[in-house]
Structures are given as structure tokens and as C-alpha cells.
C-alpha positions as a Markdown table, in Angstrom:
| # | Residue | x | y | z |
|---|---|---|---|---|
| 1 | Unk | 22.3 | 19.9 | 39.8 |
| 2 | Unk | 20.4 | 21.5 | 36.7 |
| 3 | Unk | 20.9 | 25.4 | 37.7 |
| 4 | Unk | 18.8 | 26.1 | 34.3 |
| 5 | Unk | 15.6 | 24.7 | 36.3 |
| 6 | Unk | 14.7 | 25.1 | 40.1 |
| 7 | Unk | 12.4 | 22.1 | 39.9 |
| 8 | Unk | 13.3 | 18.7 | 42.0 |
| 9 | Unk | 14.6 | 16.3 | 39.9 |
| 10 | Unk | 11.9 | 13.0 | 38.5 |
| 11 | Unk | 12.4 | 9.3 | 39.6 |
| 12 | Unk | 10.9 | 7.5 | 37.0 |
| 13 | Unk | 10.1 | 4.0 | 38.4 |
| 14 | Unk | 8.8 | 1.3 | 35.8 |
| 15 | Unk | 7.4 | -2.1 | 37.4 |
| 16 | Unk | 5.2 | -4.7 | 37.2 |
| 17 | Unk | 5.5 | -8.5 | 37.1 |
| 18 | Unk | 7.9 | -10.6 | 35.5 |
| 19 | Unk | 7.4 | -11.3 | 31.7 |
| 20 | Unk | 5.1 | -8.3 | 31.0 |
| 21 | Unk | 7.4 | -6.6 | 29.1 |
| 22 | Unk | 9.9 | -4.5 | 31.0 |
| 23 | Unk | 12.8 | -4.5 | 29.1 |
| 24 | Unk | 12.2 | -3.0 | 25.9 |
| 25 | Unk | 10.1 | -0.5 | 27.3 |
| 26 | Unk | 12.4 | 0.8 | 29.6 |
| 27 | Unk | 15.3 | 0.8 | 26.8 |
| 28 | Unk | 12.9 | 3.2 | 24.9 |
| 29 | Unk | 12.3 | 5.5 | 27.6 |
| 30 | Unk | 16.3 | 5.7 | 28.5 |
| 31 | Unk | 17.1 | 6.1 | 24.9 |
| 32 | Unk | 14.3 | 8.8 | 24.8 |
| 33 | Unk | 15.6 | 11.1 | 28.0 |
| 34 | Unk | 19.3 | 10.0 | 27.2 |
| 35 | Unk | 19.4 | 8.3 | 30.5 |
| 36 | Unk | 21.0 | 5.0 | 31.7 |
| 37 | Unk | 18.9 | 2.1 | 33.9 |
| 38 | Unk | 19.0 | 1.4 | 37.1 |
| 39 | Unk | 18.2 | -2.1 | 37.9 |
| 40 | Unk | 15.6 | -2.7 | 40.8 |
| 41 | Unk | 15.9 | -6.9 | 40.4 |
| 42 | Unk | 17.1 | -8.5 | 43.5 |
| 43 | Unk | 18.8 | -11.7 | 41.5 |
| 44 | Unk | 19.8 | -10.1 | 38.2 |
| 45 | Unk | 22.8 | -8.4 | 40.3 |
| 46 | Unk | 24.2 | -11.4 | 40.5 |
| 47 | Unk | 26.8 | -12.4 | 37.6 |
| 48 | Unk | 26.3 | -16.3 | 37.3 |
| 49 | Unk | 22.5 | -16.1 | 36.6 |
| 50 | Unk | 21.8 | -14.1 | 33.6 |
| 51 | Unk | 19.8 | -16.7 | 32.2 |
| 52 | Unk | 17.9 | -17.3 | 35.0 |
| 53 | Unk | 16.9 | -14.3 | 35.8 |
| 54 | Unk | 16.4 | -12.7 | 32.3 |
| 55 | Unk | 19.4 | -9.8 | 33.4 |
| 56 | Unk | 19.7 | -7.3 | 30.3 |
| 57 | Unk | 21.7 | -9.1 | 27.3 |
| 58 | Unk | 25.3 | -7.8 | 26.5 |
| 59 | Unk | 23.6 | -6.4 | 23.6 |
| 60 | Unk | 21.0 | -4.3 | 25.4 |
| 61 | Unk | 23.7 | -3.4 | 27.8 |
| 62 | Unk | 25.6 | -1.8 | 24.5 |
| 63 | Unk | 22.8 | 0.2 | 23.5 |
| 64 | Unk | 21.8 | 1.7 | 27.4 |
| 65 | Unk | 23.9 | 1.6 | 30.2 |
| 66 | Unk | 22.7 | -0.5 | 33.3 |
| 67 | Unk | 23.4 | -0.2 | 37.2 |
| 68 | Unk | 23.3 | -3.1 | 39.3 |
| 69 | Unk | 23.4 | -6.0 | 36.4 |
| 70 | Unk | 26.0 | -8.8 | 37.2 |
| 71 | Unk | 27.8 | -6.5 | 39.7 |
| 72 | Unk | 27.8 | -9.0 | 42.8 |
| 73 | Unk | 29.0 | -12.5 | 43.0 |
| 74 | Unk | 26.8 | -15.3 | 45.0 |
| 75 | Unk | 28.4 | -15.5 | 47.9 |
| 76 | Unk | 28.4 | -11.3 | 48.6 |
| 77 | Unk | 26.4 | -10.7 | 51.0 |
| 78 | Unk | 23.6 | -7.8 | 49.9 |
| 79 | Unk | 20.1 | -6.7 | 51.0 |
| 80 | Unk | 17.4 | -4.6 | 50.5 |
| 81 | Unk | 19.1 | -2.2 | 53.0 |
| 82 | Unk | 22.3 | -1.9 | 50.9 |
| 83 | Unk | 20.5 | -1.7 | 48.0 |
| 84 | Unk | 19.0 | 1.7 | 49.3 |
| 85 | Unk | 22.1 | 2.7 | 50.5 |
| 86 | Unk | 24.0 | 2.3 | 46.9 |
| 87 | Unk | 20.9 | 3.8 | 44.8 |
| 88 | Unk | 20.9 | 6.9 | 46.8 |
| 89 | Unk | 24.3 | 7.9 | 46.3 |
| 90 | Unk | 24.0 | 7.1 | 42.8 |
| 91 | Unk | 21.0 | 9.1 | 41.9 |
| 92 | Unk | 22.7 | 12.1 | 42.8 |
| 93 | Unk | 25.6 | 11.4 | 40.2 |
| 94 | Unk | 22.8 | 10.8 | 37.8 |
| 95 | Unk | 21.0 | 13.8 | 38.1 |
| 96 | Unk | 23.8 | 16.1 | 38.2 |
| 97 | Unk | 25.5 | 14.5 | 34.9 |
| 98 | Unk | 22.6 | 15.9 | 32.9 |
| 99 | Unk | 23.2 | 19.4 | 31.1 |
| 100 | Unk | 22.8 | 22.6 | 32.4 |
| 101 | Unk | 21.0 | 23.3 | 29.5 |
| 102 | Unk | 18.8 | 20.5 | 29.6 |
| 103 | Unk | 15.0 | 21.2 | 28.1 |
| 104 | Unk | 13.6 | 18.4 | 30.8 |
| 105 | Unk | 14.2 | 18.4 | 34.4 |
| 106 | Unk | 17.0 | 16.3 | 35.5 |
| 107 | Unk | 15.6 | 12.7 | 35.5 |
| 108 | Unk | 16.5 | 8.8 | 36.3 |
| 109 | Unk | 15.1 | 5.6 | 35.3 |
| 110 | Unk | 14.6 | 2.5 | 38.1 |
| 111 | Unk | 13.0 | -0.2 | 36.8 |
| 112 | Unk | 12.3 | -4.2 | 38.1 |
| 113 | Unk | 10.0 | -6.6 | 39.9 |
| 114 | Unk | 11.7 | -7.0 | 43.4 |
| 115 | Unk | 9.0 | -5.4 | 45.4 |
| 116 | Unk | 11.1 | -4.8 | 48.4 |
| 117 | Unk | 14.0 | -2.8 | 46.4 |
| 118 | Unk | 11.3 | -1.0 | 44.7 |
| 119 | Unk | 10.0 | 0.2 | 48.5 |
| 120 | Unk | 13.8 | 1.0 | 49.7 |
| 121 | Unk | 14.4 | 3.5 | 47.4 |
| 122 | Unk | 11.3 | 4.6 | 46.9 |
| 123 | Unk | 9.9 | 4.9 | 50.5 |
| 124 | Unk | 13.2 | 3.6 | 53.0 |
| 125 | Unk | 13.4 | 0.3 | 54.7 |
| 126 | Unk | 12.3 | 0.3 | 58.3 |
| 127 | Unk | 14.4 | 0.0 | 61.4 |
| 128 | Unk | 14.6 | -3.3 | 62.3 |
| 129 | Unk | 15.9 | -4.5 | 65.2 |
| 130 | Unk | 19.3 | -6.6 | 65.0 |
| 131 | Unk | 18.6 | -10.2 | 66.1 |
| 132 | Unk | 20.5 | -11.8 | 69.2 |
| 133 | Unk | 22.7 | -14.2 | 68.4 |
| 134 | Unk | 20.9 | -16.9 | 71.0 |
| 135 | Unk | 17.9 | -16.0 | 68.5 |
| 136 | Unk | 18.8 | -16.8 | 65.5 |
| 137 | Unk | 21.0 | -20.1 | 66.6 |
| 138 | Unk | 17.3 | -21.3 | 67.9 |
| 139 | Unk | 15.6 | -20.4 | 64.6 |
| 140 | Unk | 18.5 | -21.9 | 62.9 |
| 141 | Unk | 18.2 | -25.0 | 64.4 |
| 142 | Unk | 14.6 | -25.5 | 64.1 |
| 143 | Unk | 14.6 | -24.8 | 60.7 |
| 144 | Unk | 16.9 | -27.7 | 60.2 |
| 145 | Unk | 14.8 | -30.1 | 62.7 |
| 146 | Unk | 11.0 | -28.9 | 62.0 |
| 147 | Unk | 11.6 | -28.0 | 58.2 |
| 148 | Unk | 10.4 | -25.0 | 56.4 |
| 149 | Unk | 6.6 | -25.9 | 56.6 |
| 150 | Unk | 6.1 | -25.3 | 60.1 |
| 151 | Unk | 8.1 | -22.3 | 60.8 |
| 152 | Unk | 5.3 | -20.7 | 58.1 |
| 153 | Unk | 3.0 | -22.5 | 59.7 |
| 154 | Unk | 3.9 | -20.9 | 63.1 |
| 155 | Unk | 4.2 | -17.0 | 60.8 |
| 156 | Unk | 0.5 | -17.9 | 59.8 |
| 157 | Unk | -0.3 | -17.9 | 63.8 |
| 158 | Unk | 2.1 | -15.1 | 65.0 |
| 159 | Unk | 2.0 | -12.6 | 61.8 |
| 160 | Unk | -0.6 | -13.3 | 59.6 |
| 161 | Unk | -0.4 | -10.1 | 57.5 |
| 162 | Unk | 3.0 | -10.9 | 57.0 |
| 163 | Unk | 2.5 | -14.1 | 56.0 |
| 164 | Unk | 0.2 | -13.0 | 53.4 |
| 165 | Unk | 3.2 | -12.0 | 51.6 |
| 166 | Unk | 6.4 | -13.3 | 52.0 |
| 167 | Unk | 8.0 | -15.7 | 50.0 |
| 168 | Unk | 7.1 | -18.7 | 51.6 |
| 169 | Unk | 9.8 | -21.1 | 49.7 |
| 170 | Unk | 12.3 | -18.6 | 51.2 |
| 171 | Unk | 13.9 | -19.7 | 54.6 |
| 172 | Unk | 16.1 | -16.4 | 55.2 |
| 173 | Unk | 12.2 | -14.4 | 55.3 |
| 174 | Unk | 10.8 | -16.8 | 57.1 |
| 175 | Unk | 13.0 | -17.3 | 59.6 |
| 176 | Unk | 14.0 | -13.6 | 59.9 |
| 177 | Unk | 10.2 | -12.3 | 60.3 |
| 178 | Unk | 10.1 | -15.2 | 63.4 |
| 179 | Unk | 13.1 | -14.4 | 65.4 |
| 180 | Unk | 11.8 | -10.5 | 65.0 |
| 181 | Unk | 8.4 | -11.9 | 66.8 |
| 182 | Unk | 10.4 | -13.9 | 68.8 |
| 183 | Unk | 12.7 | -11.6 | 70.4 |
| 184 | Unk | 10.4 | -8.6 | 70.6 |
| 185 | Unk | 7.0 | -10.2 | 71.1 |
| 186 | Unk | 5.9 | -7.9 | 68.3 |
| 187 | Unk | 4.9 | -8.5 | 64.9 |
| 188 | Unk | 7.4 | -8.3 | 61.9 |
| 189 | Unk | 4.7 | -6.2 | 60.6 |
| 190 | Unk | 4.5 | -4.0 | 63.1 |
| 191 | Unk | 8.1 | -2.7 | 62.2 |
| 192 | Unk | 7.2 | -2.1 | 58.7 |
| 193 | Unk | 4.6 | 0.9 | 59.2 |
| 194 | Unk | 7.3 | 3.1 | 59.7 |
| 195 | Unk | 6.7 | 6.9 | 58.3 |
| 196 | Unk | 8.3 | 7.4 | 54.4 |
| 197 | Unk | 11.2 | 8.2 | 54.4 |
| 198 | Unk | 11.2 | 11.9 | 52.4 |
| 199 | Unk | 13.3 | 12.2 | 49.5 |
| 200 | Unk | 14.6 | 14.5 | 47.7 |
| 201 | Unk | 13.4 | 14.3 | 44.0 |
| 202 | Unk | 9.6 | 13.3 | 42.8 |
| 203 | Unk | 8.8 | 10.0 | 42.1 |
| 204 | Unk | 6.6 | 8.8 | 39.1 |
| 205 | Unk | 5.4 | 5.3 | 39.2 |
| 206 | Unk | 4.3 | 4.1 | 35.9 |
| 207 | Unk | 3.0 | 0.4 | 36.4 |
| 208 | Unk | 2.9 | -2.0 | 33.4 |
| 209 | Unk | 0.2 | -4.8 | 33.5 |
| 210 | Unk | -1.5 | -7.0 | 30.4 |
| 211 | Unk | -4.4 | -9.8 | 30.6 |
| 212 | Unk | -3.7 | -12.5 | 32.8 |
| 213 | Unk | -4.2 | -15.4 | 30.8 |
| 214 | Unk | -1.2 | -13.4 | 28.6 |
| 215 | Unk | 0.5 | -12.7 | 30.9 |
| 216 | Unk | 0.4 | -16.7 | 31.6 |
| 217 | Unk | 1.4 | -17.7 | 28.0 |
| 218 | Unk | 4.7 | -15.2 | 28.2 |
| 219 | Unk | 6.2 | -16.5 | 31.2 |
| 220 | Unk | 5.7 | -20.1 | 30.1 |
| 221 | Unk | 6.9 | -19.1 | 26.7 |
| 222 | Unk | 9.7 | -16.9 | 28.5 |
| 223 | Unk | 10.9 | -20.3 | 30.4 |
| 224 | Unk | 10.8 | -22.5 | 27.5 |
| 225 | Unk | 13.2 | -19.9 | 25.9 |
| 226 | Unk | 15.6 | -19.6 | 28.9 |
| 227 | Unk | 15.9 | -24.0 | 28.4 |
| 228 | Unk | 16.7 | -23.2 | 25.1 |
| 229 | Unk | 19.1 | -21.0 | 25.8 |
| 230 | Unk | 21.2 | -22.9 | 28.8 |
| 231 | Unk | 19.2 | -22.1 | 31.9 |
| 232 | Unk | 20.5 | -25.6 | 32.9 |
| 233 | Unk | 24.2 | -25.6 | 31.9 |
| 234 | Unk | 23.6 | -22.2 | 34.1 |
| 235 | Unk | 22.2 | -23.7 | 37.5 |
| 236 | Unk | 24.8 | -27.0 | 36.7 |
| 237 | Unk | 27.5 | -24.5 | 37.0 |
| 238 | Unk | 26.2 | -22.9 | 40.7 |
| 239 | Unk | 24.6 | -26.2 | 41.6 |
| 240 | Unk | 27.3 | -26.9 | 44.4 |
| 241 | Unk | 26.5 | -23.5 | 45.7 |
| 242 | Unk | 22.8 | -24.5 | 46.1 |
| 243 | Unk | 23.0 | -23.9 | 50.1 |
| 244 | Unk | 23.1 | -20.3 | 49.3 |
| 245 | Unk | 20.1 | -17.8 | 49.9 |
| 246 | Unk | 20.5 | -16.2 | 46.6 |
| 247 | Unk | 20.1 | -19.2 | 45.3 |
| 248 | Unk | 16.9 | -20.1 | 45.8 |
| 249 | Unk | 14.5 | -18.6 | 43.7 |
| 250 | Unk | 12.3 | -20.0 | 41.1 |
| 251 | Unk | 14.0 | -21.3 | 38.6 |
| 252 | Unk | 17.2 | -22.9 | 40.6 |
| 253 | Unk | 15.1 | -24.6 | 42.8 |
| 254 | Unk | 13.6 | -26.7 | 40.7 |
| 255 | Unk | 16.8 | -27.4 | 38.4 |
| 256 | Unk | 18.5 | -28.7 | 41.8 |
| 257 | Unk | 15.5 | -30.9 | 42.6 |
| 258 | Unk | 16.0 | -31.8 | 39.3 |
| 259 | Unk | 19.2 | -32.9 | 39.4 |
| 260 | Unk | 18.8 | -34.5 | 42.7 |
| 261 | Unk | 16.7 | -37.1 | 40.7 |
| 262 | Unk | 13.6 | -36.1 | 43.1 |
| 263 | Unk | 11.5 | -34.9 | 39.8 |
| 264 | Unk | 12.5 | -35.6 | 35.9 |
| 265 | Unk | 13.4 | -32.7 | 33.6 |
| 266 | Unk | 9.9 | -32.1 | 32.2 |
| 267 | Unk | 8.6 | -32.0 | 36.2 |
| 268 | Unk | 10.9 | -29.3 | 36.9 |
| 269 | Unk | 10.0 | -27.0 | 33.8 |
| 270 | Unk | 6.6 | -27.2 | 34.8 |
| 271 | Unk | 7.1 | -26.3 | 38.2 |
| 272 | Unk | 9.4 | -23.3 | 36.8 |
| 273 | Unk | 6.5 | -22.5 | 34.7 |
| 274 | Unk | 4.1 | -22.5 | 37.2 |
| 275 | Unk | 6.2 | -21.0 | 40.6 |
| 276 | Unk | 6.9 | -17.7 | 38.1 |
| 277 | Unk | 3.4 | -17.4 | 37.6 |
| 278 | Unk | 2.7 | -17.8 | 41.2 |
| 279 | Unk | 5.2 | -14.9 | 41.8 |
| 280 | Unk | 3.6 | -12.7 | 39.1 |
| 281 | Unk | 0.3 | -13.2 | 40.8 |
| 282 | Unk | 2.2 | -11.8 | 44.4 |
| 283 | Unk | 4.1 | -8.9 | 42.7 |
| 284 | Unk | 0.9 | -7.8 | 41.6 |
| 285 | Unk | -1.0 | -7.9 | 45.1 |
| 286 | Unk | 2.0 | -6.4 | 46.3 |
| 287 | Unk | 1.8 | -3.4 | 43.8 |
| 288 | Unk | -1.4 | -3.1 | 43.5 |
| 289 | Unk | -1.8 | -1.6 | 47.2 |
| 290 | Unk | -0.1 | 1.2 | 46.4 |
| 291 | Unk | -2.5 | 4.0 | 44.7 |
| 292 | Unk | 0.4 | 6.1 | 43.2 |
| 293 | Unk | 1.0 | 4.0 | 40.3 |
| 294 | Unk | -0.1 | 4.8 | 37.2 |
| 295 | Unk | -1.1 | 1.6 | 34.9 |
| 296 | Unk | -0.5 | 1.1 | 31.3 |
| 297 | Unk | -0.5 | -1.8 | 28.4 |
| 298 | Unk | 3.2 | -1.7 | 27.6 |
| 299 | Unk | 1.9 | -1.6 | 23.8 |
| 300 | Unk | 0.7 | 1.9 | 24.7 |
| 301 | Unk | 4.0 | 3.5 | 24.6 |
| 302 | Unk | 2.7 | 6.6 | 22.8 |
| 303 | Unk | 0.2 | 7.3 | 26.1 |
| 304 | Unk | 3.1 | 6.6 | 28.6 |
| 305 | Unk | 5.8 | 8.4 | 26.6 |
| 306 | Unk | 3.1 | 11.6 | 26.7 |
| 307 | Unk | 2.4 | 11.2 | 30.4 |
| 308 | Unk | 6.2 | 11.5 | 31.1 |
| 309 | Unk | 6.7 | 14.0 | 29.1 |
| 310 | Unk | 4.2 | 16.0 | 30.9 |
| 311 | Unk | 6.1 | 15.6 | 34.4 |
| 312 | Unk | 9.2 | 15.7 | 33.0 |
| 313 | Unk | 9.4 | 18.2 | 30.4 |
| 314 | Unk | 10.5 | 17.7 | 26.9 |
């Protein structure tokens, strides 16, 4: 660690919803502290989908170096809980490779939209219980007889503050918060008011937010471009992988649907338009609970740039 300065290290964390303008921010601020990324997106660690999931380009890859970009495979298994495992050994590393000499305290840069990832490092993830194999056979097979629709129904009844906020196209959540009620008779919720988990460096939320109508016009604008630039050649290539859970999210979905002739192309852009904007709208709920974060215009670098500096040190 920095002998030259006895202060804890800074977690810079950078987040917000998809399209607001991220990326070039954060390559700023890593150029500016001399500091690599580390990637808090739960699909971007996947190789096959850089389109898809607008993963850092090789070029912006050349000029900062990222963690946790392209550095899984499909069918790996990985979670939120691994996630926090792998970041905290890493920021260690990270701190103590800055200088000795160092004018700024020793400093790392997370930044992404998956809220839960964000909350692992961040705060921990909550002990929850292991589910009983009878359990989840059960919920397995009612998924496949009921259908989707009324297992969230059924959440709405038994959790409904957890239903409020999980991803209700996504089976794995759904099914995972019910066998947790089933096999406890508690909520899902209930297990995720745990204390936070105390860690040992300061963390600095800087939260990065523009109009909503915007906001609206750069993530349809944002998938028009991904079309343009193969998004599906991309989900051709993983569409007989389409079973898996890290396969469907918003953008996949709707290319498989699309290619099961159940909507036409155009159909399926506007349903990628509109699902990302229903996931910006529940990444901001989500983050706007949480008081700690700081809120800027990304265009007013020169204000965020002289906020960190004040933490960090220059």
C-alpha cells in the first residue's frame, strides 16, 4: 500500500443507466488518475456479445486497461457472488501497484449498470440460503408447465417488494426469489437487509443521469447503431445457445423471437428499443434509493473531475 500516505484508499464507482454516457467518461477519469477500469456489467464479461452489450471497443481497450470485459464464455457459470469475490482480491493489486510517491491516495475506478454487482462490491451480497434440490426440481417444473407469467404473478402475492424490482423477463430471478419463499416461508427480501458488509477503502459514488426524453433518443439511437454494426450476425452466432440464462437479456431476446418468425425484424428493433428503455427507467429506481450518490450531467466533467480531486488528492 501507499506508505507515503496513511489515508484508506478511494473506490471510485461511476453508474447510471445504459446509454447515458458511461464510457468516455470513465476513460477520462482512468487516463486522468493513471488507473485501469473495472467493469461492473453483468453481460459485457461475456466474449460473444460485445455488440450487444456495448463492451468497451478493442480500441478503447488500447488506450485504458479493462477488468472483467470478454473474460467468461456463455456457458461459465458466474454470479453476483463471484463477482464480489474476484473484485476484492483485485482491488488490492490495484491499490498497491500505485507509487509510493503518489501525490493522490491510492485509487480504483468501477464503473457499470448492473445494479446488483454495483451492491456486491460495494456493500456484500447477503447470505442466502442454498436451495434443496426437491425445491428447485418443483420450481423447475412449474416453470416449464405454468410459464413465466404466473410464477411473477405468484412473487407479486408472496414478495411484493421484490417483485417491484426484479427482472421480470428473467426466469433464473424469478424462480430463485420463489424457491427462497418456498423453502423458508420467508421473503426473498427479508434476506437482503443484511448489515454492509465493511470495507476496507472509501467509496465515492458519482452517479451520471441526463433528461429523460434524451436519455430516450440515445438508447434508440444507440440500438439502431448496434444493427448497423452486426448485433444480428452476433445473436445468429449464439442463437443455438438461446436456452442459456446469460442469454436472455434485452437485446437477444428479441433477435431469437425474431428469428423464430414470431415478430418481423422491424418488430424486434422496436421491442429492443423500448425493453432498454424500460431497464433504464429500473436502474434508475434502483439507484436512486441510495442517498450516497453524487449526480452529475456527464457534460459537466470539469465539476466531477474537481469533486474527485477533492477526495482523492491531486
Amino acid at each position: 500500500m501507499n506508505e507515503g500516505n496513511n489515508q484508506k484508499p478511494v473506490l471510485l464507482v461511476v453508474l447510471g443507466p445504459t446509454g447515458v454516457g458511461k464510457t468516455a467518461l470513465c476513460l477520462d477519469i482512468a487516463e486522468h488518475y493513471g488507473i485501469p477500469i473495472v467493469n461492473a456489467d453483468s453481460r459485457q464479461i461475456f466474449a460473444e456479445l460485445p455488440i450487444g452489450t456495448a463492451a468497451p471497443t478493442t480500441e478503447q481497450q488500447r488506450r485504458v486497461r479493462h477488468y472483467f470485459v470478454g473474460n467468461h464464455h456463455l456457458q461459465d457459470y458466474y454470479s453476483a457472488s463471484c463477482y464480489e469475490q474476484d473484485v476484492m482480491a483485485l482491488l488490492p493489486k490495484l491499490f498497491e501497484a500505485q507509487a509510493v510517491q503518489s501525490v493522490h491516495r491510492p485509487v480504483a475506478l468501477l464503473t457499470g449498470g448492473s445494479m446488483m454487482y454495483i451492491d456486491a462490491v460495494c456493500e456484500g451480497i447477503d447470505d442466502i440460503p442454498t436451495i434443496r434440490d426437491d425445491i428447485r426440481e418443483e420450481m423447475k417444473r412449474r416453470l416449464a408447465t405454468e410459464g413465466l407469467p404466473a410464477l411473477v404473478e405468484e412473487l407479486h402475492r408472496l414478495d411484493p417488494e421484490h417483485w417491484a424490482i426484479v427482472d421480470r423477463h428473467n426466469p433464473r430471478r424469478v424462480v430463485h426469489a420463489l424457491e427462497i419463499c418456498h423453502q423458508t416461508g420467508k421473503t426473498y427480501t427479508s434476506f437482503r437487509v443484511h448489515h454492509v458488509k465493511e470495507r476496507p477503502f472509501d467509496i465515492v459514488k458519482i452517479g451520471l443521469n441526463r433528461d429523460r426524453a434524451e436519455l430516450y433518443d440515445r438508447i434508440n439511437n444507440r440500438v439502431l447503431q448496434m444493427m448497423a454494426d452486426g448485433l444480428e450476425e452476433e445473436a445468429r452466432r449464439v442463437y443455438p445457445l438461446r436456452g442459456l440464462n446469460s442469454l436472455n437479456t434485452v437485446g437477444y431476446r428479441e433477435m431469437f423471437a425474431y428469428f423464430d418468425g414470431t415478430i418481423d425484424r422491424n418488430e424486434a428493433i422496436r421491442q429492443i428499443q423500448s425493453n432498454t428503455r424500460r431497464y433504464m427507467r429500473k436502474q434508475l429506481t434502483w439507484f436512486k434509493r441510495d442517498d450516497r450518490i453524487h449526480w452529475f450531467h456527464p457534460n459537466d466533467e470539469a465539476e466531477i473531475f474537481s469533486y474527485m480531486d477533492t477526495i482523492v488528492g491531486t
